[in-house]
OpenMM code with the backbone's topology and positions (N, CA, C; nanometers):
from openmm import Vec3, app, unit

residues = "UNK UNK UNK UNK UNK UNK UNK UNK UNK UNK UNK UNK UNK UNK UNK UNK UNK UNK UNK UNK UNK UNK UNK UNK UNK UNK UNK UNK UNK UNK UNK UNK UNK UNK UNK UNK UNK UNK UNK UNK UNK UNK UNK UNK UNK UNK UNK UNK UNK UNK UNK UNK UNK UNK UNK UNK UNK UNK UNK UNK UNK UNK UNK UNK UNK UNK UNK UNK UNK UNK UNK UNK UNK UNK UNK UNK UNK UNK UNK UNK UNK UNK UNK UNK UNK UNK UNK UNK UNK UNK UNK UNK UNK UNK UNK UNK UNK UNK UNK UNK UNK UNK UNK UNK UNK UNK UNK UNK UNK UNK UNK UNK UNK UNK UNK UNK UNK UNK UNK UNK UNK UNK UNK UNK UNK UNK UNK UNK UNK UNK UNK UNK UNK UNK UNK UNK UNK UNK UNK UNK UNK UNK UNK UNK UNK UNK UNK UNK UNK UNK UNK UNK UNK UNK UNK UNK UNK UNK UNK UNK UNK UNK UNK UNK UNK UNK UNK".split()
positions = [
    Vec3(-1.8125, -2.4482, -2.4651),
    Vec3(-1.9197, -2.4226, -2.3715),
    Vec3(-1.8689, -2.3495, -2.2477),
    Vec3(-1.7479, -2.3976, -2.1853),
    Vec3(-1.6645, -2.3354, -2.0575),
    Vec3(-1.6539, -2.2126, -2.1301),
    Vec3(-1.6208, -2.1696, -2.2828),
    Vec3(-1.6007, -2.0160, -2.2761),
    Vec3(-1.7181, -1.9362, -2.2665),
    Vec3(-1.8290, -1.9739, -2.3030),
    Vec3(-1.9529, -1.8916, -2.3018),
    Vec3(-1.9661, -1.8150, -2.1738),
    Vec3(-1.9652, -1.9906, -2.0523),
    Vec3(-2.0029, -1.9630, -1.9235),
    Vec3(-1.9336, -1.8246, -1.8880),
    Vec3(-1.7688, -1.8846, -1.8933),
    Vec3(-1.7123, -1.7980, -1.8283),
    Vec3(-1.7512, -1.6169, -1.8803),
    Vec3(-1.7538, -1.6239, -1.9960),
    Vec3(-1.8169, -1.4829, -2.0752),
    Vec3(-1.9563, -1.3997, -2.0027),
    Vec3(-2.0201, -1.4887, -2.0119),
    Vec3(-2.1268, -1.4283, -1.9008),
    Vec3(-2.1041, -1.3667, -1.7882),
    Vec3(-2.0138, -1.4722, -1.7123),
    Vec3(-2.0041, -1.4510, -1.5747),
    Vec3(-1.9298, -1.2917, -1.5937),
    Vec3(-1.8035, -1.2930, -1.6814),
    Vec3(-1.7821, -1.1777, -1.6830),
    Vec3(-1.8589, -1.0452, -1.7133),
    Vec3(-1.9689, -1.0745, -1.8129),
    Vec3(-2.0334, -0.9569, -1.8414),
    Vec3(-2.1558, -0.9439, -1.7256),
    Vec3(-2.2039, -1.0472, -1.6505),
    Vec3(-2.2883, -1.0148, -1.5127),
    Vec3(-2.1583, -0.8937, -1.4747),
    Vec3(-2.1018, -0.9426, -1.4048),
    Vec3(-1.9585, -0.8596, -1.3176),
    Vec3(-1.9992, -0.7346, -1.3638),
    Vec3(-1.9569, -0.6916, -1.4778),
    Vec3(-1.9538, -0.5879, -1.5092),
    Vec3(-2.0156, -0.5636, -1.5209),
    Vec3(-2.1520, -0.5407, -1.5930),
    Vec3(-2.2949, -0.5026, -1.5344),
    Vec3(-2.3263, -0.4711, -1.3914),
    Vec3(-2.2710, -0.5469, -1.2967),
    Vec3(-2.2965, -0.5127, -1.1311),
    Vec3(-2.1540, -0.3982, -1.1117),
    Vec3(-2.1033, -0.3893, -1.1845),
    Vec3(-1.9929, -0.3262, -1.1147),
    Vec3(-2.0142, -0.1508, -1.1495),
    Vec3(-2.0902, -0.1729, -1.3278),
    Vec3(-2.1618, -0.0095, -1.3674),
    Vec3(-2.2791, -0.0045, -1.2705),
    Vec3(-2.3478, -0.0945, -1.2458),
    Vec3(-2.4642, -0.0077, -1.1278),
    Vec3(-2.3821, -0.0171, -1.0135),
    Vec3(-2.3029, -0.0334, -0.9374),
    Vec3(-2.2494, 0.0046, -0.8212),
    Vec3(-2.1923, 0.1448, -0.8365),
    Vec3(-2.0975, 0.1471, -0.9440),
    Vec3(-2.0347, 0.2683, -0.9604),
    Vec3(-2.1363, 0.3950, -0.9914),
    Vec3(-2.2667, 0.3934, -1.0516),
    Vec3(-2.3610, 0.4680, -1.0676),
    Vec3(-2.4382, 0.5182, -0.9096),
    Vec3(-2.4106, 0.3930, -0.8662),
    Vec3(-2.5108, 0.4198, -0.7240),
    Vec3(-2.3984, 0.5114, -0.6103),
    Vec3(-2.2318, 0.4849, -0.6905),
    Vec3(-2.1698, 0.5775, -0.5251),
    Vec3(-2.1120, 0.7089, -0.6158),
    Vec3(-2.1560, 0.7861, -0.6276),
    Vec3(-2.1208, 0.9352, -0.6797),
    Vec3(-2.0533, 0.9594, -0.5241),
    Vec3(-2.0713, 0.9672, -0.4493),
    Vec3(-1.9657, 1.0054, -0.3448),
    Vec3(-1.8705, 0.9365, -0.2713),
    Vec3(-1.7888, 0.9490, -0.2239),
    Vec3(-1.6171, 0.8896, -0.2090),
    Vec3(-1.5686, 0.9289, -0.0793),
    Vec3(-1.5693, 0.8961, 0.0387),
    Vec3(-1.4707, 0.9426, 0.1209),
    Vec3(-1.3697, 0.8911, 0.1730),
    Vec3(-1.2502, 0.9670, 0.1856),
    Vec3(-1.0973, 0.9722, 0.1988),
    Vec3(-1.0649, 0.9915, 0.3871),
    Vec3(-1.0259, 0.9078, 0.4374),
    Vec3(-0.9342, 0.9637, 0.5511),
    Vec3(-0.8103, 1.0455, 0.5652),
    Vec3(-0.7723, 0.9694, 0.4768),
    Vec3(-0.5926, 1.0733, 0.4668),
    Vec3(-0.5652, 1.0325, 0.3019),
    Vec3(-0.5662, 1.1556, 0.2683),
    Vec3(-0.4908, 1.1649, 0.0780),
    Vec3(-0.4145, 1.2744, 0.0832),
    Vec3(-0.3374, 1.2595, -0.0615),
    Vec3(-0.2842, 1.3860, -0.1327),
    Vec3(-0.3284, 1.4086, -0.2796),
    Vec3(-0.3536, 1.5726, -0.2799),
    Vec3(-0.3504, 1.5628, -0.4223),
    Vec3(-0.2446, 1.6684, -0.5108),
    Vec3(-0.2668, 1.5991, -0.5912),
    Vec3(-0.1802, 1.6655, -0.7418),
    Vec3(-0.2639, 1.7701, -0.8162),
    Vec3(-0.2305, 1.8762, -0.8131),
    Vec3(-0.3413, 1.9630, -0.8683),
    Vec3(-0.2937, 1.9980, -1.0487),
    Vec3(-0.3319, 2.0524, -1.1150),
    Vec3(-0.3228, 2.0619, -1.2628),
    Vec3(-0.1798, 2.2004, -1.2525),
    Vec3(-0.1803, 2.3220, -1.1518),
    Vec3(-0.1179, 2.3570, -1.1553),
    Vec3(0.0517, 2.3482, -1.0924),
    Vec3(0.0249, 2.2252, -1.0195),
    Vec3(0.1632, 2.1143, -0.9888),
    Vec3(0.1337, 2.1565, -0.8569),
    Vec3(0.0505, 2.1889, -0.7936),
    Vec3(0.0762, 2.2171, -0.6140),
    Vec3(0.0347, 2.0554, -0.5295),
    Vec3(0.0851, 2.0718, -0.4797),
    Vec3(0.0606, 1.9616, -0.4246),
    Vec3(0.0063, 2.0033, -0.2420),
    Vec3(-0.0796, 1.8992, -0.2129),
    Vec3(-0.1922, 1.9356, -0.0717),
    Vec3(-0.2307, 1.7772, -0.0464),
    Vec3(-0.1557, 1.8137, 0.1073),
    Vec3(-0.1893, 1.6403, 0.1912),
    Vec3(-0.2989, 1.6762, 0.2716),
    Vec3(-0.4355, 1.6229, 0.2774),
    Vec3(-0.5061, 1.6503, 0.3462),
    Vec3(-0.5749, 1.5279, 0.4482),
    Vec3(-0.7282, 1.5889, 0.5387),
    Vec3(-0.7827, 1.4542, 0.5723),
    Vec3(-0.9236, 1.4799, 0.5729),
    Vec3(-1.0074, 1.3722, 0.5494),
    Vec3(-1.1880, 1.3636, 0.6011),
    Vec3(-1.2347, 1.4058, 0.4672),
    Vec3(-1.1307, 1.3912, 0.3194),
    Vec3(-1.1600, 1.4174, 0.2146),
    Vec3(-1.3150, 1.3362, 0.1719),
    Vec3(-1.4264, 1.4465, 0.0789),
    Vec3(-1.5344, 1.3989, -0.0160),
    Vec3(-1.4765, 1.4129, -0.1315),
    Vec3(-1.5069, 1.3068, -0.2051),
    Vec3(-1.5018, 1.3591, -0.3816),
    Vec3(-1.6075, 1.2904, -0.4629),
    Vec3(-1.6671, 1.4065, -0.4903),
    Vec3(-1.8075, 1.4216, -0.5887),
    Vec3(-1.7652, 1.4140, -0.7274),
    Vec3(-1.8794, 1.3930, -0.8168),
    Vec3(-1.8729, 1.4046, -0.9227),
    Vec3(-1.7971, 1.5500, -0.9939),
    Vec3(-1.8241, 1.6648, -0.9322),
    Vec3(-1.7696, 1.7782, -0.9740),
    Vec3(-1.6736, 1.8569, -0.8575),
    Vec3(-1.6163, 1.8049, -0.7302),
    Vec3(-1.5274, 1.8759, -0.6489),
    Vec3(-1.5199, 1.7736, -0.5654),
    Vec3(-1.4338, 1.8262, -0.4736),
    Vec3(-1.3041, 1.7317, -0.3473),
    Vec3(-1.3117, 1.8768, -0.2607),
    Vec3(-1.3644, 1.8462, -0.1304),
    Vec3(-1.3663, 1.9132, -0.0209),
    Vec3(-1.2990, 1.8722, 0.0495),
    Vec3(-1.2390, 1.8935, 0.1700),
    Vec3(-1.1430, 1.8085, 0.2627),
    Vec3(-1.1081, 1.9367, 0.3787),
    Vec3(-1.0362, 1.8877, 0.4562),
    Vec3(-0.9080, 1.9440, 0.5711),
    Vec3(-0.7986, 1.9339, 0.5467),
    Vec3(-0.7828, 2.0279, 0.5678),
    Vec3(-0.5457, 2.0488, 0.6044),
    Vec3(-0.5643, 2.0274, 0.7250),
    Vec3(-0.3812, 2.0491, 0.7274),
    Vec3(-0.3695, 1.9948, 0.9004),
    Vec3(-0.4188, 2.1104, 0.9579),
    Vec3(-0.4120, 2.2164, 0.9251),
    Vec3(-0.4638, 2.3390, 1.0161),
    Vec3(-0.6116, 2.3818, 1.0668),
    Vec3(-0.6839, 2.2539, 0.9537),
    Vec3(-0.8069, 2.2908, 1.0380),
    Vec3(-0.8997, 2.3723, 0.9153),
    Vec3(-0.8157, 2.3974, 0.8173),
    Vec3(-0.8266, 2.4890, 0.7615),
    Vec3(-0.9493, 2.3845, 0.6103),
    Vec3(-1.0594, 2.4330, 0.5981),
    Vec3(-1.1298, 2.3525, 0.5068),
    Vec3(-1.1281, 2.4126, 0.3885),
    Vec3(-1.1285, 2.3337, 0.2695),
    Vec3(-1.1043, 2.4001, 0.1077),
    Vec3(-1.1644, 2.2501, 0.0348),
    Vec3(-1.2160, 2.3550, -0.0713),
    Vec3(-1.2901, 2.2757, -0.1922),
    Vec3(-1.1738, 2.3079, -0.3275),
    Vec3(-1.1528, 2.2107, -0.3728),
    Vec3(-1.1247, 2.2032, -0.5208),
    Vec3(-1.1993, 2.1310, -0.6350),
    Vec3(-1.2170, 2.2216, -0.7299),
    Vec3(-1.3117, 2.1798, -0.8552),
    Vec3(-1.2304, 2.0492, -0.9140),
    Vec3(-1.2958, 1.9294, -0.9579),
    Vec3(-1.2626, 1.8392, -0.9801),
    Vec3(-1.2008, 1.8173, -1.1192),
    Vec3(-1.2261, 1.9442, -1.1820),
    Vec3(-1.1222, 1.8986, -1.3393),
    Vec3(-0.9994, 1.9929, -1.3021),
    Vec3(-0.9760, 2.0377, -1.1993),
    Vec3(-0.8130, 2.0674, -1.1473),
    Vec3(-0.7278, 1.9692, -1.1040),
    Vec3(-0.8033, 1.8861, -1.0599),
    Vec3(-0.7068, 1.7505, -1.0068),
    Vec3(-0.6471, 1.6456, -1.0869),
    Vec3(-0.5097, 1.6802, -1.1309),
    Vec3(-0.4110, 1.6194, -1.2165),
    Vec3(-0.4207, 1.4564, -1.1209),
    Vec3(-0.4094, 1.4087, -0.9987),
    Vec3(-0.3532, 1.2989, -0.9667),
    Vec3(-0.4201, 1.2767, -0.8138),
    Vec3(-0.4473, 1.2007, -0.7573),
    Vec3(-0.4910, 1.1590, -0.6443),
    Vec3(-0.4796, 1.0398, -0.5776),
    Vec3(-0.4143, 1.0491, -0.5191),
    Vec3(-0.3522, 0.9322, -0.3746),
    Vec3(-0.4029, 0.8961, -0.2582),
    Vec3(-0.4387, 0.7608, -0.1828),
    Vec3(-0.5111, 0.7555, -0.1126),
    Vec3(-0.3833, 0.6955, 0.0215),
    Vec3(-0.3784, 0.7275, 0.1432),
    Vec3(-0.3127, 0.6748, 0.2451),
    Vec3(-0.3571, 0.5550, 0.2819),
    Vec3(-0.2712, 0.4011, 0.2467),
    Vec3(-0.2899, 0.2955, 0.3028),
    Vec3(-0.2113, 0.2755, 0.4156),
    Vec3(-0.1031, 0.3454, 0.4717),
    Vec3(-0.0395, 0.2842, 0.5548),
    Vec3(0.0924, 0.3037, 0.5888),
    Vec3(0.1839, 0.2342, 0.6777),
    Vec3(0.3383, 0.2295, 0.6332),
    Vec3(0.3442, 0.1232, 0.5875),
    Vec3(0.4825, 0.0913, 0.6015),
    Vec3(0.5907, -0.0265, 0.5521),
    Vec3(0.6357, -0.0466, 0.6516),
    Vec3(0.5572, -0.0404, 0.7780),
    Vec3(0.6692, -0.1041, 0.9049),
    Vec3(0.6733, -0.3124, 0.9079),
    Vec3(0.5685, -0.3938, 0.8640),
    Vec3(0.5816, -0.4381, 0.9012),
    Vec3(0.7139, -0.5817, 0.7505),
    Vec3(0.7081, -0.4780, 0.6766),
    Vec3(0.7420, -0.5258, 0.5424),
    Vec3(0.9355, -0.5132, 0.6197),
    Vec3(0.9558, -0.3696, 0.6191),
    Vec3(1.0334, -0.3319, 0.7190),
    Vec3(1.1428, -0.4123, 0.8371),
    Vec3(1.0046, -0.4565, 0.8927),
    Vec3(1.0713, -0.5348, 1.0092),
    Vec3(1.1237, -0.7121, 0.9292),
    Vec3(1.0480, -0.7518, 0.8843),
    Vec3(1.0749, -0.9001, 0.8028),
    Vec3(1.1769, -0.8740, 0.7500),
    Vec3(1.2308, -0.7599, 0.6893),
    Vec3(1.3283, -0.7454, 0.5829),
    Vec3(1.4778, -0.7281, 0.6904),
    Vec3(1.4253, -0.6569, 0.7993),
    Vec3(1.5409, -0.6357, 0.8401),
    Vec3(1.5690, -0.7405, 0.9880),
    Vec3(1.4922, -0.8223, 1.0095),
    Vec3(1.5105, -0.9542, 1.0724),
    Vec3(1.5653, -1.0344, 0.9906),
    Vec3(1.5485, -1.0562, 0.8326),
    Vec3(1.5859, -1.1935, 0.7459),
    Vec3(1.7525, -1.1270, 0.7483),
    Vec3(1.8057, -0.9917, 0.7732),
    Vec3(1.9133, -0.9188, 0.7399),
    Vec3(1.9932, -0.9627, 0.8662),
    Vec3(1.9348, -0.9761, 0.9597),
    Vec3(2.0285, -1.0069, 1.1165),
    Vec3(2.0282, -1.0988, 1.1063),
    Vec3(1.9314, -1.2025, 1.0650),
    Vec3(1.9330, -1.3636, 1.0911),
    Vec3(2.0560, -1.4029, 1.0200),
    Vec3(2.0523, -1.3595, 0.8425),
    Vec3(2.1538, -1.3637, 0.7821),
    Vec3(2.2746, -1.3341, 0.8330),
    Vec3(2.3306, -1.2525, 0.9132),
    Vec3(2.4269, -1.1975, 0.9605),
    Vec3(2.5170, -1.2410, 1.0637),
    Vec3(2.3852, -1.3277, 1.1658),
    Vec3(2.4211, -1.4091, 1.2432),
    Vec3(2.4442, -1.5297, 1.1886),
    Vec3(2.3980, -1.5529, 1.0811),
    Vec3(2.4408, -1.7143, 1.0385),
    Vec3(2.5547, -1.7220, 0.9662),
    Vec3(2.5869, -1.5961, 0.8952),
    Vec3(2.7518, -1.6180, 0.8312),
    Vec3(2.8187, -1.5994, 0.9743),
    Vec3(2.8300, -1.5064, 1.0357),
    Vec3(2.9341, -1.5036, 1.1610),
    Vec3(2.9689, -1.6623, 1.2303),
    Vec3(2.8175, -1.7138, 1.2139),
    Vec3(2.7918, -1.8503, 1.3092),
    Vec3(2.9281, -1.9062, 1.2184),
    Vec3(2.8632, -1.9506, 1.0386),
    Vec3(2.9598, -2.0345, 0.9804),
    Vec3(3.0933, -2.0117, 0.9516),
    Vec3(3.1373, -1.8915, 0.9798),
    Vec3(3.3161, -1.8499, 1.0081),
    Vec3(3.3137, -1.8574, 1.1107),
    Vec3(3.2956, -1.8340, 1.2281),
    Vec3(3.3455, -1.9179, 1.3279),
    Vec3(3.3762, -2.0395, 1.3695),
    Vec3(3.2358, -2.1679, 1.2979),
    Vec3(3.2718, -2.3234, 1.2914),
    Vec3(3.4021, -2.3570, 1.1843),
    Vec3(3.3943, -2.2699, 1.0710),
    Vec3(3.4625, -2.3431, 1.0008),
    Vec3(3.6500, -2.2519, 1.0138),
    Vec3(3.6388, -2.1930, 1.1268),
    Vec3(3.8415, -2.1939, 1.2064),
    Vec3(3.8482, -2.3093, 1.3254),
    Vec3(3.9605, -2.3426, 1.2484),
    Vec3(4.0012, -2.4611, 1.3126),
    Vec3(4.0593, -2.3859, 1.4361),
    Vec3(4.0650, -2.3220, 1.5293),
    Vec3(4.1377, -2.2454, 1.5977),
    Vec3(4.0449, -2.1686, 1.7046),
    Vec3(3.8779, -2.1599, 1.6710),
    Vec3(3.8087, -2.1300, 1.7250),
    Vec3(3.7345, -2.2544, 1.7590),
    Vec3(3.6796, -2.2089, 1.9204),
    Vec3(3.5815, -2.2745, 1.9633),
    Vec3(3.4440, -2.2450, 2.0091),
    Vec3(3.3494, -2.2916, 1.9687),
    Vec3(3.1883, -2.2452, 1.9613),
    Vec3(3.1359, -2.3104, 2.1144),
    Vec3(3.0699, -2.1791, 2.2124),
    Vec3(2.9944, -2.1800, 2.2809),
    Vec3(2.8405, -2.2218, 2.2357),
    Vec3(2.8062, -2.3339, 2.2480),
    Vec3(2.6844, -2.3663, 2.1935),
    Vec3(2.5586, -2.2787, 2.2759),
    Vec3(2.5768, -2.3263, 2.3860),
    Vec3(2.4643, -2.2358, 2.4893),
    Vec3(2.4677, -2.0801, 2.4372),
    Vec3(2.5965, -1.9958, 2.4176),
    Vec3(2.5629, -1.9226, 2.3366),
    Vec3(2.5110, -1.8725, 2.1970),
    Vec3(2.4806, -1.9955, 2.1500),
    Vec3(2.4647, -1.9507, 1.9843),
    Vec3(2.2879, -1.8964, 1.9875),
    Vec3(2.1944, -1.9619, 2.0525),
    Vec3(2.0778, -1.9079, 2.0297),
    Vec3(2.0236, -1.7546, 2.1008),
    Vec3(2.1317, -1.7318, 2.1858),
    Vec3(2.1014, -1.5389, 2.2269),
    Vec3(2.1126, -1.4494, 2.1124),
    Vec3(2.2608, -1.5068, 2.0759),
    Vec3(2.3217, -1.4117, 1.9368),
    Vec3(2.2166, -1.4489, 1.8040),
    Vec3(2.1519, -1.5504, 1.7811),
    Vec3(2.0812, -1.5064, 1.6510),
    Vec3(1.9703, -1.4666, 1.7146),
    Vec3(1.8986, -1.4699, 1.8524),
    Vec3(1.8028, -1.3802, 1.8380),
    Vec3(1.8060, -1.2663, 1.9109),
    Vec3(1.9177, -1.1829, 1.9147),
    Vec3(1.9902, -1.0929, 1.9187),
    Vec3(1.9836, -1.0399, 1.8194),
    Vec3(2.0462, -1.0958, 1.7288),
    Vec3(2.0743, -1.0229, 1.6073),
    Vec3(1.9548, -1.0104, 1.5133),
    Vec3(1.8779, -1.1566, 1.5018),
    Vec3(1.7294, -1.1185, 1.4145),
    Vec3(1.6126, -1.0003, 1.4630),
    Vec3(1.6511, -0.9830, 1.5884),
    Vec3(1.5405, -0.8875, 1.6851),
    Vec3(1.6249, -0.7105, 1.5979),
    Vec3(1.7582, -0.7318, 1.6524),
    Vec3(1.8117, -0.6469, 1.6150),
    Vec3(1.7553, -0.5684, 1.4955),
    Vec3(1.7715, -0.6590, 1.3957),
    Vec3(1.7814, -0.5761, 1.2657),
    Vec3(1.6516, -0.5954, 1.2412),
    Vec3(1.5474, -0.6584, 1.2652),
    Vec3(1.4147, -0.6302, 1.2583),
    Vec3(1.4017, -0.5218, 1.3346),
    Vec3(1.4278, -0.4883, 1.4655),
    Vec3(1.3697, -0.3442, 1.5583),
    Vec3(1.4492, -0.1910, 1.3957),
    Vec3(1.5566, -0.2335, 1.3822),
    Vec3(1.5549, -0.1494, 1.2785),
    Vec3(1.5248, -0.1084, 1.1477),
    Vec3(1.4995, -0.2601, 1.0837),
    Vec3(1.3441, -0.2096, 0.9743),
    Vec3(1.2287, -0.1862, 1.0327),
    Vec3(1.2287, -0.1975, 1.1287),
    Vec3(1.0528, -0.0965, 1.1235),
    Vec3(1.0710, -0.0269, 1.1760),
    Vec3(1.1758, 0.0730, 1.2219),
    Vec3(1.2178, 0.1776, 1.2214),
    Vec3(1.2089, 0.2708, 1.0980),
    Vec3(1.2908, 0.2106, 0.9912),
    Vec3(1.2824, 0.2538, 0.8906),
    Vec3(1.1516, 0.2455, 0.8171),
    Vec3(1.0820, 0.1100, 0.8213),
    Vec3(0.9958, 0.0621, 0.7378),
    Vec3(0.8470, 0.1941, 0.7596),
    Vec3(0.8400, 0.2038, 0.9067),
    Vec3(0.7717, 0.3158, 0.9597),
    Vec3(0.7488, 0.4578, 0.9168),
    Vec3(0.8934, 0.4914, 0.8630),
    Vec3(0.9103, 0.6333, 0.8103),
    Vec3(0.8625, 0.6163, 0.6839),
    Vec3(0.8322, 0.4849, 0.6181),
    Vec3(0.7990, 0.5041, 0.4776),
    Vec3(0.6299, 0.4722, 0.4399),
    Vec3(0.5831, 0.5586, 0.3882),
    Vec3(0.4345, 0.5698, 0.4102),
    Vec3(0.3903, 0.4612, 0.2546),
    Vec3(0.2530, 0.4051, 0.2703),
    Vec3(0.2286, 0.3518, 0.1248),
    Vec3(0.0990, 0.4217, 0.0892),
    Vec3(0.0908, 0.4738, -0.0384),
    Vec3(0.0005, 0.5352, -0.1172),
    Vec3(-0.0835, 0.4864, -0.2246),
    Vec3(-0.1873, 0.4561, -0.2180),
    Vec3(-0.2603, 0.3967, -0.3535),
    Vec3(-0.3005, 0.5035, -0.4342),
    Vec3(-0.3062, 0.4998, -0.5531),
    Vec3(-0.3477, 0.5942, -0.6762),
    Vec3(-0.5389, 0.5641, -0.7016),
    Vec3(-0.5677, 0.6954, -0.6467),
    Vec3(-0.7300, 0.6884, -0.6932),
    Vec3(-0.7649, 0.7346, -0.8418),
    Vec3(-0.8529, 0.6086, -0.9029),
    Vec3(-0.8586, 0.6682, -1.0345),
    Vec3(-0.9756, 0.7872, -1.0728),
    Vec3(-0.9645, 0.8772, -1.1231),
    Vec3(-1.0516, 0.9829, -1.1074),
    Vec3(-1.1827, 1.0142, -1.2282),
    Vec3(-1.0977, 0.9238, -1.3236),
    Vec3(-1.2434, 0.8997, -1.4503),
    Vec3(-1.3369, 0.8441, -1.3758),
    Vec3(-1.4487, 0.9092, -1.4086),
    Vec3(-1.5852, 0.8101, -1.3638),
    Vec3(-1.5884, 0.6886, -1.4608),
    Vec3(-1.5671, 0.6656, -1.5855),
    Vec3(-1.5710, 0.5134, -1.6498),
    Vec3(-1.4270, 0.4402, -1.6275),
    Vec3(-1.3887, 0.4798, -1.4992),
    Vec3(-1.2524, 0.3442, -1.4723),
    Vec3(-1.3447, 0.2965, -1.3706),
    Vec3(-1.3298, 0.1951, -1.4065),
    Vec3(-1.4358, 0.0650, -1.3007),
    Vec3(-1.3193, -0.0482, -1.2547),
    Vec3(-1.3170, -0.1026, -1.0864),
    Vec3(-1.2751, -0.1896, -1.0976),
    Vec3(-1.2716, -0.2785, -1.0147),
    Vec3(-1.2595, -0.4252, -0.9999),
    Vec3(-1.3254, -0.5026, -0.9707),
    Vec3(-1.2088, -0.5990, -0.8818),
    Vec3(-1.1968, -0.6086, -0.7516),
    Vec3(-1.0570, -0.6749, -0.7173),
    Vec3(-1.1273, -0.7527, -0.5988),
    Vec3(-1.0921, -0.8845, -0.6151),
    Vec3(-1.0702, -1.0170, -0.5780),
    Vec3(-0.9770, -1.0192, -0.4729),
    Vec3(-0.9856, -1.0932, -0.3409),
    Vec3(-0.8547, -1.1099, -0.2981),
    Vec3(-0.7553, -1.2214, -0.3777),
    Vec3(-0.7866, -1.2579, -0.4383),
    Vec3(-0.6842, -1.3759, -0.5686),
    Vec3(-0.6077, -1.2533, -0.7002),
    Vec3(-0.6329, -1.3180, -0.7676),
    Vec3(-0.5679, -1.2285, -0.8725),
    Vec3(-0.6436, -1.1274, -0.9312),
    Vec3(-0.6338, -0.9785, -0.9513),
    Vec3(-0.6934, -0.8912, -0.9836),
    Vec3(-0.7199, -0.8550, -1.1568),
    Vec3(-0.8662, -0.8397, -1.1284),
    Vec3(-0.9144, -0.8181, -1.2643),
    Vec3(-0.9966, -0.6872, -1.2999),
    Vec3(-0.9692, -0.5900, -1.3439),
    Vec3(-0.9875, -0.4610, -1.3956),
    Vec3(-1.0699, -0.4649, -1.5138),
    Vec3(-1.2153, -0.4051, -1.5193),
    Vec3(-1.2656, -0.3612, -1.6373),
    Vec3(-1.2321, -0.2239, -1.6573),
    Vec3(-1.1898, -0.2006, -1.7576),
    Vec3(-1.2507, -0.0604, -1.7777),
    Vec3(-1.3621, -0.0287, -1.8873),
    Vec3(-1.4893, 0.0611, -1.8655),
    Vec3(-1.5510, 0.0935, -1.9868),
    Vec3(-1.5449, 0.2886, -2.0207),
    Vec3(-1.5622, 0.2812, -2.0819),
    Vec3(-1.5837, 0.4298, -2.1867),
    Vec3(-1.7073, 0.4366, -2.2119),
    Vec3(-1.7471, 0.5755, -2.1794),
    Vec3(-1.8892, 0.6257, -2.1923),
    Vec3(-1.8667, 0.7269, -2.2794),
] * unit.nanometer
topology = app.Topology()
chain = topology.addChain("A")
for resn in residues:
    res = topology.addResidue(resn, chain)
    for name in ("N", "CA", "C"):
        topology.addAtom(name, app.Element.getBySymbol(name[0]), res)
């Protein structure tokens, strides 16, 4: 009986998800790139994409339409990696400061400034966090737009579930 339910529920979904996709024939882009069929590649912004073309801006200002069965691949701008970046390169100083910490306790020959120990790890965790998102910054993230009109899909903030149908 739980499988029926759940069966339904899925085929409602998808039923709401073909009339949604029927109802938005148009698409707009803030910042993409595309892949064209003849391998050129064009980063643009304030992109439309219709059923039959992709209008947009270059940086120059400069406006152009491309027919939509030229477009090999299409990417949408989500963002950087600064803040992925910075975590990665804070857990890297913290780490860094905590082996230094534990070779220093464990020489018998050295002696540990306690009042100093909490500058130096957040010294060092600031540290190497200010330099992943340095880095993390320079690295941009791109989502892949799917360009068939029958890729449908349906995402949850939990675990993601994709129909696809064929017309």
């Amino acid at each position: 009986m739980k499988t029926f339910h759940l069966s339904a529920l899925v085929f409602v979904a998808a039923l709401f998800a073909v009339q949604q996709a029927a109802a938005q024939d148009i698409v707009d882009f803030d910042r993409f790139r595309v892949l064209l069929n003849n391998g050129q590649r064009i980063e643009a912004r304030d992109g439309i994409l219709t059923s039959d073309s992709l209008t947009a801006t270059k940086s120059g200002g400069e406006r152009l339409s491309i027919p939509r069965e030229q477009i090999r691949a299409m990417d949408r701008y989500k963002g950087s990696r600064a803040g992925t970046g910075f975590m990665i390169g804070a857990a890297m100083g913290l780490s860094a400061a905590l082996l230094g910490y534990a070779e220093v306790k464990s020489d018998p020959y050295m002696e540990v400034n306690e009042d100093a120990v909490a500058p130096v790890f957040i010294g060092f965790t600031l540290g190497g966090g200010l330099i992943g998102l340095a880095v993390g910054s320079a690295s941009k993230k791109w989502e892949r737009v799917p360009l068939e009109p029958s890729a449908i899909s349906i995402t949850a903030d939990g675990p993601r579930v994709t129909f696809t149908l064929r017309f």
